[in-house]
N, C-alpha and C positions, 0 to 999 in steps of 0.2 A: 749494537748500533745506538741504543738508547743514549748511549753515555756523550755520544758527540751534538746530542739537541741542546738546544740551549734551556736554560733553569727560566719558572717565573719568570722572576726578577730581571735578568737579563732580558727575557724579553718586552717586558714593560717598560725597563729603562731606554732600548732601542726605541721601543716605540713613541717613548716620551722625546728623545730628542728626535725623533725624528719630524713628530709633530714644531718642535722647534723650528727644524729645517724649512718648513711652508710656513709658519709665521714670518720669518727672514724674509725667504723669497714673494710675498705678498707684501710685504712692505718696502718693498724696492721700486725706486724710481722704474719712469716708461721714458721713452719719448717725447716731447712735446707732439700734442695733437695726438695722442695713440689711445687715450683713454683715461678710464674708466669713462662711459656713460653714465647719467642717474642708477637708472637699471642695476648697472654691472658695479658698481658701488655701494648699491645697496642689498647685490650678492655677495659684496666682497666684503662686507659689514656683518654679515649672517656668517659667512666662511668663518671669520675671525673669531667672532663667538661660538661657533660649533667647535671652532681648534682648542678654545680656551676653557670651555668644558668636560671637552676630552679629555685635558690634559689635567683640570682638577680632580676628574673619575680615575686616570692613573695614579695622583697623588693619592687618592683615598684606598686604593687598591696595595700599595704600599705598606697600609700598616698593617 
């Protein structure tokens, strides 16, 4: 059964884009009126830097 897990790599790369995938989606328009608050702004400020950290720890995990 081993042989059908996936390698490293493979799953580093998924996990890299997949962090992609919630950068996208966090930078996508709302609704007028729907948001963000201050608050929730400056979670969503924190978000984007934890994603973007992540994802230079993947980079570095690569080589």
């Amino acid at each position: 059964m081993a042989e059908y897990l996936p390698t490293f790599d493979e799953m580093r790369s998924n996990a890299f884009a997949m962090l992609g995938d919630v950068e996208d989606e966090l930078r996508s328009d709302w609704r007028d009126g729907t948001g963000p608050s201050s608050d929730q702004a400056q979670a969503l400020r924190e978000a984007r830097q934890a994603i973007a950290q992540a994802k230079a720890a993947l980079d570095r995990a690569a080589r």
